[in-house]
C-alpha angles and dihedrals in degrees: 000000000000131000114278099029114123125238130192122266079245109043129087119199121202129236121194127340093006093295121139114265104218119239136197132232113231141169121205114198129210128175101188091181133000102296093012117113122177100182129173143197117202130167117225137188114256117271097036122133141232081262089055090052098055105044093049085050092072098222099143091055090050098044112048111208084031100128102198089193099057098033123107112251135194135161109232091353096311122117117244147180109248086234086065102114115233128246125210108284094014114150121211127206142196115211108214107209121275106259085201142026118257106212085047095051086055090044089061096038088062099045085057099051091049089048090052089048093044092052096045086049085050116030 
């Protein structure tokens, strides 16, 4: 079995001479839209990457336009190369694109909310 290639919660697969090769437990997040999780729990042999993890959750099959190879990654909100090798429970994210700024969003949220104080002052 090579790295990257998914096994079942419940299945054990076997290394050299009939021993146990160890696998690790990992979640891989994705929020396609605001409120929607597809979220996934594979378990991978040691050693595999964030790379490995993606490819094995199955994400681009389930979100059409999701381009795996161009999309920011990070295990438990930190950013992170696809090469970084993964540790038991590690949970790994894809961060869709901001569809707005978020200093400018505040900016206009303000605005609004002087404008609402400064009408009720007024009116």
């Amino acid at each position: 079995m090579a790295p990257g290639d998914a096994v079942p919660d419940d299945a054990a697969s076997e290394g050299q001479g009939g021993a146990p090769t160890p696998h690790l437990a990992v979640t891989v997040v994705y929020s396609p839209c605001a409120g929607a999780v597809d979220e996934v729990t594979l378990s991978l042999p040691t050693g595999s990457t964030v790379a490995d993890a993606l490819r094995a959750s199955g994400m681009q099959q389930r979100h059409a336009g999701l381009d795996l190879e161009r999309v920011a990654v990070g295990v438990w909100g930190a950013l992170r190369s696809r090469a970084q090798v993964l540790r038991e429970a590690d949970r790994v994210e894809l961060y869709r694109p901001l569809s707005a700024d978020p200093k400018e969003s505040r900016r206009r949220r303000q605005r609004t909310q002087r404008e609402a104080v400064r009408s009720r002052t007024t009116g």
